[in-house]
C-alpha positions in Angstrom: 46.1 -20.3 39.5 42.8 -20.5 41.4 44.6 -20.6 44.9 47.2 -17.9 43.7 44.3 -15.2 42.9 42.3 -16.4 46.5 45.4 -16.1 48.2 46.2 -12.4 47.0 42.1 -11.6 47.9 42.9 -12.6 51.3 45.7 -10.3 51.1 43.9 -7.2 49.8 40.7 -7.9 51.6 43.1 -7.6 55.0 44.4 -4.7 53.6 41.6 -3.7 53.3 40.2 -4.0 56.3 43.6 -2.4 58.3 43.0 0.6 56.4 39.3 1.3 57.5 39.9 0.2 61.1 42.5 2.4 61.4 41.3 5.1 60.0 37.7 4.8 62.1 39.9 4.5 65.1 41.7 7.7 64.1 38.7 9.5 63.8 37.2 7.9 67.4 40.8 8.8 68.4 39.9 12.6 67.5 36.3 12.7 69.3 38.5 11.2 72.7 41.0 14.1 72.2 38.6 16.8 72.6 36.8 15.7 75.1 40.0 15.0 76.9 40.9 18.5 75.8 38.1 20.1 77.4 38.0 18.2 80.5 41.6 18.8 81.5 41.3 22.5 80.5 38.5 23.1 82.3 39.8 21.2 85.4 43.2 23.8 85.0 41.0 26.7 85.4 38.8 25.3 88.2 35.5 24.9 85.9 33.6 21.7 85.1 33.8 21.2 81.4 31.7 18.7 79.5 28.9 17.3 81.6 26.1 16.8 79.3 25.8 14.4 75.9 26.5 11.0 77.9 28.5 9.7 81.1 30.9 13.2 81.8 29.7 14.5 78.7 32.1 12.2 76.4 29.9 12.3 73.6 29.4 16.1 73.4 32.1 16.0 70.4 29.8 13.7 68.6 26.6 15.7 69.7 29.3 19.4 67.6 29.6 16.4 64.9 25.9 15.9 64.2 25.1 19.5 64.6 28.2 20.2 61.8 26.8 18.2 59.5 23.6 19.3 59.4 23.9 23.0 59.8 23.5 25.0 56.8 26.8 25.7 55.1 27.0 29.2 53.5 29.5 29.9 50.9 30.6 33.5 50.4 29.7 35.4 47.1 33.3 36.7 46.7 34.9 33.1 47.1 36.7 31.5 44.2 34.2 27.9 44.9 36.0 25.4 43.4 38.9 26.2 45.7 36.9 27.1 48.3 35.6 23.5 48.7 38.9 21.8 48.1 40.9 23.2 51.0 38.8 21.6 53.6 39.9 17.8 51.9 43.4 19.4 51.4 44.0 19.9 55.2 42.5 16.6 56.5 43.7 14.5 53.8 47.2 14.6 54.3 46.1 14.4 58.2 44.9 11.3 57.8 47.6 9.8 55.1 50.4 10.8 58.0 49.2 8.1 60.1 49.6 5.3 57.4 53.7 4.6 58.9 53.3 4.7 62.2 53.5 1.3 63.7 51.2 0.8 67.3 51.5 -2.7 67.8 52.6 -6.1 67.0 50.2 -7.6 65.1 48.0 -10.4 64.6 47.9 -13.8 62.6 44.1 -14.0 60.5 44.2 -16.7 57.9 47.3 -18.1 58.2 49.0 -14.4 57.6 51.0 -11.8 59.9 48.6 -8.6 60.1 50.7 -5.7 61.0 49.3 -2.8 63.3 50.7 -0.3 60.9 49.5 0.0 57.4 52.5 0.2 55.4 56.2 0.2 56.4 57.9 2.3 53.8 61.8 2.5 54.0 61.7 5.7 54.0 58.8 6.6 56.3 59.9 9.8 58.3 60.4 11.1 55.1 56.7 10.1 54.3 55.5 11.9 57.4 57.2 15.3 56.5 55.9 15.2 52.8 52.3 15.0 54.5 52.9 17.9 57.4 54.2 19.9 54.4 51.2 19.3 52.3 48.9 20.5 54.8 50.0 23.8 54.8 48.1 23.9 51.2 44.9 23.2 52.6 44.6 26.4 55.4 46.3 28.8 52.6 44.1 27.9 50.0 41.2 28.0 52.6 42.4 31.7 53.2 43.4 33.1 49.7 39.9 31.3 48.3 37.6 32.9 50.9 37.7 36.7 49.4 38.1 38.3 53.0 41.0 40.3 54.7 41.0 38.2 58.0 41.3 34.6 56.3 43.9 35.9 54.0 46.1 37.2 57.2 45.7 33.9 59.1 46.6 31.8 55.8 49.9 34.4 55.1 50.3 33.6 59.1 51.0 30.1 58.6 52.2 29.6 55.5 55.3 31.6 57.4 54.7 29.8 60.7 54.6 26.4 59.0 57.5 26.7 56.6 59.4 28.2 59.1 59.1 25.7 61.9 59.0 22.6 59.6 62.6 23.5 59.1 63.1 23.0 62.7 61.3 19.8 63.3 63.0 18.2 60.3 66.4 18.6 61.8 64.8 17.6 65.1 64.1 14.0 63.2 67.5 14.0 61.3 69.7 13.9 64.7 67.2 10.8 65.7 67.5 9.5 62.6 71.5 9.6 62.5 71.4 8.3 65.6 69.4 5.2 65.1 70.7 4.6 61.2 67.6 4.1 59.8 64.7 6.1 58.0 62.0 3.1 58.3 59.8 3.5 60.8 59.5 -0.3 62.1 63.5 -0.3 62.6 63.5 2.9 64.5 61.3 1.0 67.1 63.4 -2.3 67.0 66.3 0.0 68.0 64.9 1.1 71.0 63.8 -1.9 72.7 67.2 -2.5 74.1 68.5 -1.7 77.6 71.8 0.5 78.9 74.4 -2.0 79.9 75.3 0.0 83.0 75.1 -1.3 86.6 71.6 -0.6 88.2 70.2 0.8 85.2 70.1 -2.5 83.2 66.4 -2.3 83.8 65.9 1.2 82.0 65.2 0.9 78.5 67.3 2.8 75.6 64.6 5.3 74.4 65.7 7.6 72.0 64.2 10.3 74.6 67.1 10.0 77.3 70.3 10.1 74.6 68.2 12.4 72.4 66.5 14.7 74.5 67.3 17.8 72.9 65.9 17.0 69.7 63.0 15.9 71.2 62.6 19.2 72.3 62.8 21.0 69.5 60.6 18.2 67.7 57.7 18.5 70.0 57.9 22.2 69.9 58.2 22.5 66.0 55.3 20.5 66.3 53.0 22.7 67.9 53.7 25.3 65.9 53.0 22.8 62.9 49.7 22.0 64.3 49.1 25.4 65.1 48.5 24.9 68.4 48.9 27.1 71.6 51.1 29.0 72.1 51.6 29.3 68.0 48.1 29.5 67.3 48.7 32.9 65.6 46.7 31.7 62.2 43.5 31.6 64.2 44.1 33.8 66.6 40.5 34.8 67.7 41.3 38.1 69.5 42.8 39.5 66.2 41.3 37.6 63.0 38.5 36.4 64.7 38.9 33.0 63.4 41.7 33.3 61.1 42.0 31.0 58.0 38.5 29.1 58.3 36.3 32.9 59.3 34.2 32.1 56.3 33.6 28.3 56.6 30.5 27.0 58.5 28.9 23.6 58.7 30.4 20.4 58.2 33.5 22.3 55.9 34.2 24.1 59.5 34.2 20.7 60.7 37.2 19.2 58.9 39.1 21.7 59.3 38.6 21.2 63.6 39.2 17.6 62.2 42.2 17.9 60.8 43.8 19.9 63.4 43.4 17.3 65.9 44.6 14.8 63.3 47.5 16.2 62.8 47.7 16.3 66.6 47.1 12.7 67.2 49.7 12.1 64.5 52.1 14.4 65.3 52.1 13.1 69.3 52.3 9.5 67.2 55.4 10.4 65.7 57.0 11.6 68.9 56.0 8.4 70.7 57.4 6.2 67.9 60.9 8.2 67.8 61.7 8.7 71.6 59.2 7.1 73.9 60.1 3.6 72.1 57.1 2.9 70.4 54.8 0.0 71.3 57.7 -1.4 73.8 56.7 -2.3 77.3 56.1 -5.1 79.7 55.4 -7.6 78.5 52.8 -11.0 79.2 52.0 -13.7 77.9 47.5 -13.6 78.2 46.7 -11.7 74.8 50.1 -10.9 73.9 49.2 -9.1 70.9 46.9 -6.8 73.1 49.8 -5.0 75.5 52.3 -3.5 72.8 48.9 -1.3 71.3 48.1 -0.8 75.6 51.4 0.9 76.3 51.3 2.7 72.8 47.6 3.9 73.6 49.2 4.9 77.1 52.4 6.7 76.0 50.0 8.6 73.3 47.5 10.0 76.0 50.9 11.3 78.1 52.3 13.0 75.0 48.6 14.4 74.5 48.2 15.1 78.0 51.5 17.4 77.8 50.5 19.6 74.9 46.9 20.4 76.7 48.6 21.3 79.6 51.1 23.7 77.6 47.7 25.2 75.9 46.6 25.8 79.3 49.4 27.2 80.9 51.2 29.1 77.8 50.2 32.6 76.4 50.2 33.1 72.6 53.5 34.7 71.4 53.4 38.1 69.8 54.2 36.8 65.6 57.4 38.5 65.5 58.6 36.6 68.8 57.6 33.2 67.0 58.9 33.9 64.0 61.9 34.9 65.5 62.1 32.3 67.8 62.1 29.5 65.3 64.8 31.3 63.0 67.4 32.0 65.6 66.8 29.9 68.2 65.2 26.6 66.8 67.2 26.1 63.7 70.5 27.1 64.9 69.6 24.8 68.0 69.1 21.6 65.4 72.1 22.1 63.7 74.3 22.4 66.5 72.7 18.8 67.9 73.1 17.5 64.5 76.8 17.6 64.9 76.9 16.7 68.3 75.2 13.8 67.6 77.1 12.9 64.3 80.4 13.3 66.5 79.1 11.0 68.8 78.3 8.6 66.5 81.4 8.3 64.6 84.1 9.5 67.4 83.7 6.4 69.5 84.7 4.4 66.3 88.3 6.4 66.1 88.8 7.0 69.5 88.2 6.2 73.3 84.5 7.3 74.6 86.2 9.9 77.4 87.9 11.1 74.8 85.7 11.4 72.4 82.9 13.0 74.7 86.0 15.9 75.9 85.9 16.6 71.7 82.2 16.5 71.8 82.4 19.0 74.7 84.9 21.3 73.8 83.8 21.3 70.4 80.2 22.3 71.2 81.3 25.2 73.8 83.6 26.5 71.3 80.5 27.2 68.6 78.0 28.3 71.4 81.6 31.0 72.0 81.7 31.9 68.3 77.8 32.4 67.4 76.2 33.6 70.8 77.1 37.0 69.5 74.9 36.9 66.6 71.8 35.9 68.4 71.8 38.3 71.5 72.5 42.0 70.2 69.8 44.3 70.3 66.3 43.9 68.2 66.2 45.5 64.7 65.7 48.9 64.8 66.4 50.0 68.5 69.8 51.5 68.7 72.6 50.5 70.8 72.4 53.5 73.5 68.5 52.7 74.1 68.8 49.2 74.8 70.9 49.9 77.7 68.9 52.6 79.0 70.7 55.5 78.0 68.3 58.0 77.3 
Protein backbone atom coordinates (compact mmCIF):
# COMPACT_ATOMS: atom_id res chain seq x y z
CA UNK A 1 0.00 0.00 0.00
CA UNK A 2 3.07 2.13 1.01
CA UNK A 3 4.70 1.71 -2.58
CA UNK A 4 1.25 2.14 -4.30
CA UNK A 5 0.65 5.79 -2.67
CA UNK A 6 4.86 6.63 -3.42
CA UNK A 7 4.38 5.45 -6.76
CA UNK A 8 1.17 7.78 -7.53
CA UNK A 9 3.37 10.88 -5.69
CA UNK A 10 5.91 10.33 -8.24
CA UNK A 11 3.27 10.49 -10.68
CA UNK A 12 1.58 13.79 -9.50
CA UNK A 13 4.86 15.35 -8.45
CA UNK A 14 5.84 14.88 -12.48
CA UNK A 15 2.74 16.29 -13.22
CA UNK A 16 3.34 18.57 -11.50
CA UNK A 17 6.35 19.70 -12.53
CA UNK A 18 5.23 19.38 -16.63
CA UNK A 19 2.69 21.86 -15.83
CA UNK A 20 4.89 24.64 -14.32
CA UNK A 21 7.67 24.13 -16.84
CA UNK A 22 5.48 24.49 -19.48
CA UNK A 23 3.73 27.07 -18.47
CA UNK A 24 7.15 29.24 -17.49
CA UNK A 25 8.28 28.32 -20.88
CA UNK A 26 5.05 29.74 -22.34
CA UNK A 27 5.38 32.81 -20.69
CA UNK A 28 9.47 33.09 -21.76
CA UNK A 29 7.96 31.98 -25.07
CA UNK A 30 5.77 35.36 -24.96
CA UNK A 31 8.74 37.72 -23.87
CA UNK A 32 10.90 36.00 -27.22
CA UNK A 33 7.82 36.82 -29.37
CA UNK A 34 7.84 40.38 -28.86
CA UNK A 35 11.02 41.05 -29.10
CA UNK A 36 11.13 39.01 -32.27
CA UNK A 37 8.11 41.11 -33.14
CA UNK A 38 9.79 44.23 -32.89
CA UNK A 39 12.95 43.35 -34.38
CA UNK A 40 11.52 42.06 -37.61
CA UNK A 41 9.11 44.96 -37.81
CA UNK A 42 11.44 47.45 -37.39
CA UNK A 43 13.94 45.68 -39.78
CA UNK A 44 10.63 45.87 -42.54
CA UNK A 45 10.46 49.47 -42.25
CA UNK A 46 14.29 50.18 -42.28
CA UNK A 47 14.53 51.23 -38.46
CA UNK A 48 16.52 49.58 -35.63
CA UNK A 49 14.10 48.31 -33.09
CA UNK A 50 15.16 47.18 -29.63
CA UNK A 51 18.66 48.02 -28.79
CA UNK A 52 18.66 48.72 -25.22
CA UNK A 53 17.71 46.35 -21.93
CA UNK A 54 20.51 43.57 -22.76
CA UNK A 55 22.44 42.06 -25.89
CA UNK A 56 19.91 43.63 -29.07
CA UNK A 57 17.63 44.77 -26.51
CA UNK A 58 16.13 41.16 -25.83
CA UNK A 59 15.13 41.92 -22.43
CA UNK A 60 13.31 45.19 -23.12
CA UNK A 61 9.92 42.99 -22.87
CA UNK A 62 10.94 42.05 -19.38
CA UNK A 63 12.26 45.72 -18.62
CA UNK A 64 7.64 46.79 -20.08
CA UNK A 65 7.10 43.65 -17.50
CA UNK A 66 8.65 45.25 -14.51
CA UNK A 67 7.48 48.69 -15.31
CA UNK A 68 3.64 46.99 -15.59
CA UNK A 69 3.77 45.65 -12.53
CA UNK A 70 4.71 48.39 -10.69
CA UNK A 71 2.94 51.28 -12.27
CA UNK A 72 -0.01 52.48 -10.51
CA UNK A 73 -3.15 50.83 -11.74
CA UNK A 74 -6.19 53.24 -11.79
CA UNK A 75 -9.69 51.89 -11.91
CA UNK A 76 -12.43 54.07 -13.37
CA UNK A 77 -15.25 55.49 -11.14
CA UNK A 78 -17.92 54.36 -13.63
CA UNK A 79 -16.56 50.70 -13.83
CA UNK A 80 -18.70 47.80 -12.57
CA UNK A 81 -15.12 46.48 -10.25
CA UNK A 82 -15.76 43.20 -9.74
CA UNK A 83 -15.99 42.60 -13.47
CA UNK A 84 -13.67 44.93 -14.16
CA UNK A 85 -10.89 42.92 -12.52
CA UNK A 86 -12.06 39.53 -13.81
CA UNK A 87 -11.74 40.05 -17.50
CA UNK A 88 -8.08 40.46 -17.44
CA UNK A 89 -7.87 36.50 -15.82
CA UNK A 90 -10.75 35.72 -18.31
CA UNK A 91 -8.65 36.54 -21.42
CA UNK A 92 -5.28 34.97 -20.39
CA UNK A 93 -6.64 32.03 -18.70
CA UNK A 94 -8.09 30.31 -21.35
CA UNK A 95 -4.73 31.44 -23.28
CA UNK A 96 -2.80 29.55 -21.26
CA UNK A 97 -5.28 26.36 -20.78
CA UNK A 98 -5.13 26.09 -24.83
CA UNK A 99 -1.68 25.02 -24.73
CA UNK A 100 -2.32 22.00 -22.24
CA UNK A 101 -2.92 19.44 -25.83
CA UNK A 102 -0.43 20.45 -27.86
CA UNK A 103 2.21 17.82 -28.00
CA UNK A 104 6.13 19.45 -28.84
CA UNK A 105 8.12 16.53 -28.26
CA UNK A 106 8.79 13.01 -27.42
CA UNK A 107 9.40 12.86 -24.06
CA UNK A 108 11.61 11.71 -21.50
CA UNK A 109 11.94 8.67 -18.98
CA UNK A 110 12.48 10.25 -14.99
CA UNK A 111 12.08 7.53 -12.42
CA UNK A 112 11.44 4.74 -14.32
CA UNK A 113 8.27 6.56 -16.13
CA UNK A 114 7.53 8.01 -19.82
CA UNK A 115 7.22 11.96 -19.23
CA UNK A 116 5.36 13.30 -22.16
CA UNK A 117 6.14 16.86 -23.71
CA UNK A 118 2.47 17.57 -23.68
CA UNK A 119 0.47 17.89 -20.61
CA UNK A 120 -2.56 15.94 -21.29
CA UNK A 121 -3.66 14.09 -24.44
CA UNK A 122 -7.40 14.21 -24.38
CA UNK A 123 -9.33 12.30 -27.15
CA UNK A 124 -10.89 14.91 -28.06
CA UNK A 125 -8.31 17.69 -28.03
CA UNK A 126 -9.08 19.98 -31.10
CA UNK A 127 -12.24 20.21 -29.63
CA UNK A 128 -10.40 21.28 -26.30
CA UNK A 129 -8.58 24.02 -28.18
CA UNK A 130 -11.86 25.61 -29.66
CA UNK A 131 -13.70 25.54 -26.28
CA UNK A 132 -10.68 27.71 -25.02
CA UNK A 133 -10.39 30.30 -28.27
CA UNK A 134 -14.20 30.56 -27.64
CA UNK A 135 -13.91 31.41 -24.01
CA UNK A 136 -11.61 34.11 -24.60
CA UNK A 137 -13.91 36.21 -26.30
CA UNK A 138 -15.52 36.64 -22.67
CA UNK A 139 -12.54 38.16 -21.26
CA UNK A 140 -12.13 41.37 -23.96
CA UNK A 141 -16.17 41.90 -23.84
CA UNK A 142 -16.41 41.89 -20.39
CA UNK A 143 -13.21 44.10 -20.21
CA UNK A 144 -15.34 46.53 -22.58
CA UNK A 145 -18.97 46.41 -21.27
CA UNK A 146 -17.30 46.68 -17.48
CA UNK A 147 -15.19 49.68 -18.16
CA UNK A 148 -18.24 52.38 -18.32
CA UNK A 149 -16.69 54.16 -21.58
CA UNK A 150 -18.02 54.44 -25.24
CA UNK A 151 -14.62 53.37 -26.89
CA UNK A 152 -14.10 50.09 -24.87
CA UNK A 153 -17.63 49.17 -25.41
CA UNK A 154 -17.18 49.63 -29.37
CA UNK A 155 -13.90 47.51 -29.43
CA UNK A 156 -15.64 44.71 -27.19
CA UNK A 157 -19.01 44.77 -29.67
CA UNK A 158 -16.06 44.63 -32.42
CA UNK A 159 -14.90 41.39 -31.50
CA UNK A 160 -17.43 39.69 -30.07
CA UNK A 161 -18.69 39.90 -33.95
CA UNK A 162 -15.15 39.50 -35.34
CA UNK A 163 -14.51 36.47 -33.09
CA UNK A 164 -17.79 34.57 -33.44
CA UNK A 165 -17.74 35.29 -36.86
CA UNK A 166 -14.37 33.89 -37.75
CA UNK A 167 -14.37 31.06 -35.25
CA UNK A 168 -16.95 29.60 -37.53
CA UNK A 169 -14.36 29.64 -40.13
CA UNK A 170 -11.44 28.21 -38.40
CA UNK A 171 -13.49 25.41 -37.02
CA UNK A 172 -14.35 24.10 -40.40
CA UNK A 173 -10.75 24.84 -41.32
CA UNK A 174 -9.90 21.98 -38.53
CA UNK A 175 -12.91 19.69 -39.48
CA UNK A 176 -11.52 19.01 -43.23
CA UNK A 177 -8.06 18.16 -41.26
CA UNK A 178 -9.65 16.29 -38.94
CA UNK A 179 -11.77 14.13 -41.56
CA UNK A 180 -8.90 13.75 -43.31
CA UNK A 181 -6.66 12.28 -40.60
CA UNK A 182 -9.68 10.28 -38.65
CA UNK A 183 -8.91 11.39 -35.48
CA UNK A 184 -9.79 14.29 -32.98
CA UNK A 185 -6.70 13.45 -30.50
CA UNK A 186 -4.04 15.55 -30.87
CA UNK A 187 -1.01 12.90 -30.36
CA UNK A 188 -2.65 10.73 -33.36
CA UNK A 189 -3.01 13.62 -35.65
CA UNK A 190 0.92 13.86 -35.46
CA UNK A 191 1.49 10.02 -35.75
CA UNK A 192 -0.39 10.38 -38.98
CA UNK A 193 1.82 12.67 -40.45
CA UNK A 194 5.11 11.26 -40.03
CA UNK A 195 4.68 9.08 -43.03
CA UNK A 196 6.10 9.62 -46.55
CA UNK A 197 4.26 9.83 -50.26
CA UNK A 198 4.96 6.53 -52.02
CA UNK A 199 5.65 8.24 -55.28
CA UNK A 200 8.99 7.98 -57.26
CA UNK A 201 11.41 10.82 -56.24
CA UNK A 202 9.29 12.09 -53.64
CA UNK A 203 9.64 9.22 -51.21
CA UNK A 204 11.81 11.57 -49.23
CA UNK A 205 9.01 14.27 -48.67
CA UNK A 206 7.05 13.77 -45.73
CA UNK A 207 3.00 13.60 -45.78
CA UNK A 208 2.19 16.82 -43.91
CA UNK A 209 -1.23 17.58 -43.68
CA UNK A 210 -0.09 21.15 -45.27
CA UNK A 211 0.61 19.80 -48.97
CA UNK A 212 -2.98 17.58 -49.19
CA UNK A 213 -4.64 20.19 -47.03
CA UNK A 214 -3.53 23.37 -48.11
CA UNK A 215 -6.60 25.12 -48.42
CA UNK A 216 -7.72 24.65 -45.03
CA UNK A 217 -4.72 25.62 -43.79
CA UNK A 218 -5.43 28.71 -45.35
CA UNK A 219 -8.38 29.51 -44.04
CA UNK A 220 -7.19 28.22 -40.53
CA UNK A 221 -4.27 30.47 -40.22
CA UNK A 222 -6.34 33.38 -41.44
CA UNK A 223 -9.38 32.66 -39.11
CA UNK A 224 -6.71 32.73 -36.68
CA UNK A 225 -5.56 36.09 -36.99
CA UNK A 226 -8.69 37.46 -36.80
CA UNK A 227 -9.15 35.26 -33.55
CA UNK A 228 -6.19 36.74 -32.12
CA UNK A 229 -7.01 39.94 -33.23
CA UNK A 230 -4.13 40.53 -35.02
CA UNK A 231 -3.27 42.68 -38.12
CA UNK A 232 -4.94 43.04 -40.48
CA UNK A 233 -8.27 42.17 -38.09
CA UNK A 234 -7.08 44.22 -35.42
CA UNK A 235 -10.34 46.31 -35.57
CA UNK A 236 -11.10 45.79 -31.60
CA UNK A 237 -8.11 47.88 -30.85
CA UNK A 238 -7.83 49.84 -33.53
CA UNK A 239 -5.79 52.90 -32.25
CA UNK A 240 -6.61 55.36 -35.00
CA UNK A 241 -10.42 55.00 -34.10
CA UNK A 242 -10.92 53.71 -30.36
CA UNK A 243 -7.69 54.69 -29.30
CA UNK A 244 -7.11 51.42 -27.66
CA UNK A 245 -10.23 49.71 -27.98
CA UNK A 246 -11.40 47.09 -25.41
CA UNK A 247 -8.45 47.58 -22.73
CA UNK A 248 -8.66 52.07 -23.10
CA UNK A 249 -9.27 52.04 -19.39
CA UNK A 250 -6.83 49.36 -18.04
CA UNK A 251 -3.26 50.46 -16.93
CA UNK A 252 -0.62 48.72 -14.98
CA UNK A 253 -0.06 45.14 -14.63
CA UNK A 254 -4.24 44.49 -15.71
CA UNK A 255 -2.89 46.22 -19.20
CA UNK A 256 -0.32 43.78 -19.01
CA UNK A 257 -2.33 40.50 -19.25
CA UNK A 258 -4.21 41.49 -21.55
CA UNK A 259 -0.71 42.16 -24.07
CA UNK A 260 -0.22 38.73 -22.41
CA UNK A 261 -2.78 37.03 -23.51
CA UNK A 262 -2.80 38.13 -26.93
CA UNK A 263 0.51 36.79 -27.66
CA UNK A 264 -0.58 33.63 -25.88
CA UNK A 265 -3.05 33.03 -27.88
CA UNK A 266 -0.60 33.76 -30.65
CA UNK A 267 1.93 31.26 -29.56
CA UNK A 268 -0.89 28.77 -29.27
CA UNK A 269 -2.67 29.44 -32.09
CA UNK A 270 0.74 29.23 -34.44
CA UNK A 271 1.03 25.72 -32.05
CA UNK A 272 -1.95 24.44 -33.39
CA UNK A 273 -1.12 25.14 -36.99
CA UNK A 274 2.22 23.52 -36.56
CA UNK A 275 0.75 20.39 -34.93
CA UNK A 276 -2.10 20.03 -37.76
CA UNK A 277 -0.07 20.70 -41.04
CA UNK A 278 3.61 21.27 -40.48
CA UNK A 279 3.68 17.62 -38.87
CA UNK A 280 4.32 18.37 -35.50
CA UNK A 281 7.62 17.55 -33.69
CA UNK A 282 8.63 15.29 -36.95
CA UNK A 283 12.02 15.72 -38.35
CA UNK A 284 15.44 14.27 -38.74
CA UNK A 285 16.26 12.51 -36.72
CA UNK A 286 19.75 11.38 -34.45
CA UNK A 287 20.63 9.39 -32.22
CA UNK A 288 23.05 12.01 -29.52
CA UNK A 289 20.06 13.42 -27.22
CA UNK A 290 17.41 11.93 -29.06
CA UNK A 291 14.74 13.28 -26.98
CA UNK A 292 16.29 16.86 -27.65
CA UNK A 293 15.58 17.16 -31.81
CA UNK A 294 11.69 16.46 -32.03
CA UNK A 295 11.18 19.79 -29.42
CA UNK A 296 14.28 21.46 -31.96
CA UNK A 297 12.26 21.14 -35.15
CA UNK A 298 8.99 22.01 -33.20
CA UNK A 299 10.67 25.16 -31.67
CA UNK A 300 11.89 25.76 -35.47
CA UNK A 301 8.66 25.16 -37.32
CA UNK A 302 6.89 27.53 -34.44
CA UNK A 303 9.32 30.53 -35.04
CA UNK A 304 8.45 30.08 -39.12
CA UNK A 305 4.74 30.10 -38.46
CA UNK A 306 5.42 33.22 -36.11
CA UNK A 307 7.72 34.69 -38.49
CA UNK A 308 4.83 34.67 -41.20
CA UNK A 309 2.12 36.41 -39.21
CA UNK A 310 4.78 39.45 -38.28
CA UNK A 311 5.52 39.76 -41.66
CA UNK A 312 1.62 39.86 -42.70
CA UNK A 313 1.35 42.64 -39.66
CA UNK A 314 3.96 44.42 -41.45
CA UNK A 315 3.03 44.25 -44.88
CA UNK A 316 -1.08 44.17 -44.52
CA UNK A 317 -3.34 47.28 -43.93
CA UNK A 318 -6.30 46.97 -41.54
CA UNK A 319 -9.56 46.17 -43.31
CA UNK A 320 -12.46 48.62 -43.18
CA UNK A 321 -15.09 46.37 -40.42
CA UNK A 322 -17.57 45.84 -42.99
CA UNK A 323 -14.90 44.33 -45.43
CA UNK A 324 -13.90 41.78 -42.55
CA UNK A 325 -16.98 41.01 -41.58
CA UNK A 326 -17.91 40.44 -44.91
CA UNK A 327 -15.10 38.61 -45.83
CA UNK A 328 -15.46 35.95 -43.25
CA UNK A 329 -19.27 35.43 -44.01
CA UNK A 330 -19.11 35.03 -47.75
CA UNK A 331 -15.83 34.18 -48.48
CA UNK A 332 -14.38 32.19 -45.47
CA UNK A 333 -17.30 30.05 -44.53
CA UNK A 334 -18.56 29.24 -47.82
CA UNK A 335 -14.75 28.43 -48.68
CA UNK A 336 -14.75 25.65 -45.63
CA UNK A 337 -17.65 24.09 -46.56
CA UNK A 338 -16.98 23.55 -50.03
CA UNK A 339 -13.35 21.86 -48.85
CA UNK A 340 -15.24 19.96 -46.37
CA UNK A 341 -16.82 18.02 -49.17
CA UNK A 342 -14.03 17.87 -51.23
CA UNK A 343 -12.17 16.41 -48.76
CA UNK A 344 -14.98 13.90 -47.48
CA UNK A 345 -15.27 12.84 -51.30
CA UNK A 346 -11.86 12.19 -51.35
CA UNK A 347 -11.78 10.22 -48.54
CA UNK A 348 -14.52 7.86 -49.14
CA UNK A 349 -14.53 7.91 -53.26
CA UNK A 350 -11.19 6.04 -53.50
CA UNK A 351 -13.00 3.23 -51.36
CA UNK A 352 -15.85 2.75 -54.17
CA UNK A 353 -14.04 3.60 -57.06
CA UNK A 354 -10.66 4.05 -59.00
CA UNK A 355 -8.52 7.29 -57.82
CA UNK A 356 -8.73 8.96 -61.62
CA UNK A 357 -12.03 8.46 -61.33
CA UNK A 358 -12.78 9.46 -58.27
CA UNK A 359 -10.64 12.76 -58.53
CA UNK A 360 -12.77 13.53 -62.23
CA UNK A 361 -16.03 13.37 -59.56
CA UNK A 362 -14.07 15.41 -57.16
CA UNK A 363 -13.47 17.87 -60.03
CA UNK A 364 -16.47 18.16 -61.72
CA UNK A 365 -18.37 18.08 -58.66
CA UNK A 366 -16.49 21.13 -57.12
CA UNK A 367 -16.69 23.25 -60.51
CA UNK A 368 -20.30 22.53 -60.70
CA UNK A 369 -20.98 24.35 -57.06
CA UNK A 370 -18.37 27.22 -57.63
CA UNK A 371 -21.08 27.48 -61.25
CA UNK A 372 -24.23 27.42 -58.97
CA UNK A 373 -23.11 29.80 -55.96
CA UNK A 374 -20.56 32.33 -57.57
CA UNK A 375 -23.68 34.30 -58.29
CA UNK A 376 -24.57 34.91 -54.84
CA UNK A 377 -21.30 36.18 -53.69
CA UNK A 378 -20.42 38.73 -56.58
CA UNK A 379 -23.53 41.06 -57.29
CA UNK A 380 -23.32 44.45 -56.21
CA UNK A 381 -22.84 45.72 -52.41
CA UNK A 382 -26.05 46.30 -50.42
CA UNK A 383 -27.56 49.44 -51.09
CA UNK A 384 -25.87 50.58 -54.47
CA UNK A 385 -28.12 49.89 -57.31
CA UNK A 386 -27.58 47.91 -60.30
CA UNK A 387 -27.05 51.02 -62.94
CA UNK A 388 -24.38 52.69 -60.50
CA UNK A 389 -22.19 49.76 -60.15
CA UNK A 390 -21.56 49.69 -63.75
CA UNK A 391 -20.98 53.28 -64.12
CA UNK A 392 -24.12 54.41 -65.46
CA UNK A 393 -24.78 57.63 -64.17
Amino acid sequence: MTLVAAIDWVAWALLAGRVVVIFAGLLVSVMLVIWIERKVVADMQLRVGPNRAGPAGILITLADGIKLFFKEGITPVTADRPVYLVAPLASMVPAMLAFAVIPFGTGVTLFHRRVPFQITDLNVGILWVLAMSSLAVYGVVLAGWSSGSNYPLLGAIRSSAQMISYEVGMSLGLVAVLLYSGTLTMSRIVAVQGRHFHVTGLGWLPKWNLFLQFPAFLIYMTAALAETNRPPFDLPEAETELVAGYHTEYSGIKFAMFYLAEYMHTITVSAVGVTLFLGGWHGPQFDVVAWLWPLLWFLVKLFVVIYVLVWVRATLPRFRYDRLMAFGWKFLIPAGLLWILVTAAAVELPKVYSNARAAIIIGAGTVAILALLWPLFTGPPRGVSVSRSRGTP
